[in-house]
C-alpha positions, 0 to 999 in steps of 0.5 A: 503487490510487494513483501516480504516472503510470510507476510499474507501477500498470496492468502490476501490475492486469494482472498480477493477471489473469494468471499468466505475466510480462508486458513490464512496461516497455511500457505497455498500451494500451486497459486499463479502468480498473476491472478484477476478479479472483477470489482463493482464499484459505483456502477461501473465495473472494472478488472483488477489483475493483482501480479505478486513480486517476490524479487523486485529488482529482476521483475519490476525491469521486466513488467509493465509499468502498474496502475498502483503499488499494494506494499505489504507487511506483517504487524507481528514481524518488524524486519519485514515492515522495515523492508516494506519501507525499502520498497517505498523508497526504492519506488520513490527513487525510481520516480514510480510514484508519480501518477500511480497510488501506493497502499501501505498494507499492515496484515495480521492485526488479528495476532493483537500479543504479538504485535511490534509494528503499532499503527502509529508506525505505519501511518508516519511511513505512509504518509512519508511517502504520500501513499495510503494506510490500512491494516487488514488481517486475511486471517478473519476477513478484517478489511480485506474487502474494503483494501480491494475496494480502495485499491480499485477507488485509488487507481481511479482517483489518480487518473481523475486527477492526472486529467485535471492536471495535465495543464500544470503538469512542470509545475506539480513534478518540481513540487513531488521530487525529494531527495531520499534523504530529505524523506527520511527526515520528514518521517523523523521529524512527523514522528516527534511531532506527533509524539510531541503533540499528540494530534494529527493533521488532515494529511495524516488522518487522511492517509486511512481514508482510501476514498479520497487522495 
């Protein structure tokens, strides 16, 4: 899970581990970094163990490669959705995206005034970088639940999928790279189509929906 520090990463982790709401704003203390919870989901049950990266650079070298990336950010707070789309691009870069999902989460939309990330925003990035998009707030409980249930849906989609694909798989790597230039131009020009228009194609609707790729 990566963020900025003040975005909810830690109350969003605890909140996954409990169902009654929690004081979201007071930050908790003596949390581990590494914390694990079991979902049920179509009938199988699996174990998602949630670690929170506060340095990318000196953990993510040291780490196992993750079965998907939550990026988070806070609505209310524009520097740190800006360095939600410095994580997304660094991953991209890195070539870590490929095979493994990335959820694009924006917390805190129970804060409606203070709000100066639209969801707009966050969907155009999103789906830059093909990763999901959902808005939560951990303070009242608002999709916290259906975020950990997509999350566990997403992981297990992708690996449906890279099964299918193995065959073709020259193929897809030559269609997924971009340069990080070239991305940042396809949110750009996503941004004044859909300013333009006024409308949303499949793909960027598609984007809220976790429970398809």
């Amino acid at each position: 899970m990566l963020g900025t520090r003040g975005v909810g990463k830690t109350a969003l982790i605890s909140q996954f581990m409990t169902s009654e709401c929690i004081n979201a704003y007071d930050r908790p203390k003596d949390v581990p970094s590494e914390q694990s919870v079991f979902v049920m989901l179509n009938g199988e049950e699996s174990e998602l163990k949630f670690l929170n990266i506060t340095n990318f650079k000196t953990e993510m070298e040291k780490m196992p490669l993750p079965d998907a990336y939550v990026v988070m950010y806070s609505v209310i707070d524009k520097a740190s959705f800006q360095r939600a789309e410095e994580y997304l691009a660094r991953l991209h870069d890195q070539d870590l995206l490929r095979g493994r999902p990335a959820i694009l989460v924006g917390n805190k939309v129970d804060l409606v005034r203070s709000r100066v990330v639209s969801p707009q925003d966050g969907k155009c990035l999103a789906c830059t970088y093909r990763a999901k998009f959902i808005e939560v707030s951990v303070g009242i409980n608002h999709n916290v639940d259906e975020l950990l249930v997509g999350i566990l849906n997403q992981i297990r989609l992708k690996v449906v999928q890279a099964n299918q694909e193995n065959r073709g798989s020259s193929e897809g790597s030559a269609h997924w790279y971009k340069s990080r230039g070239v991305v940042r131009a396809s949110m750009k020009a996503r941004q004044m189509l859909t300013w333009l228009f006024g409308k949303e194609d499949s793909k960027f609707k598609n984007c809220e929906n976790l429970h398809v790729l």
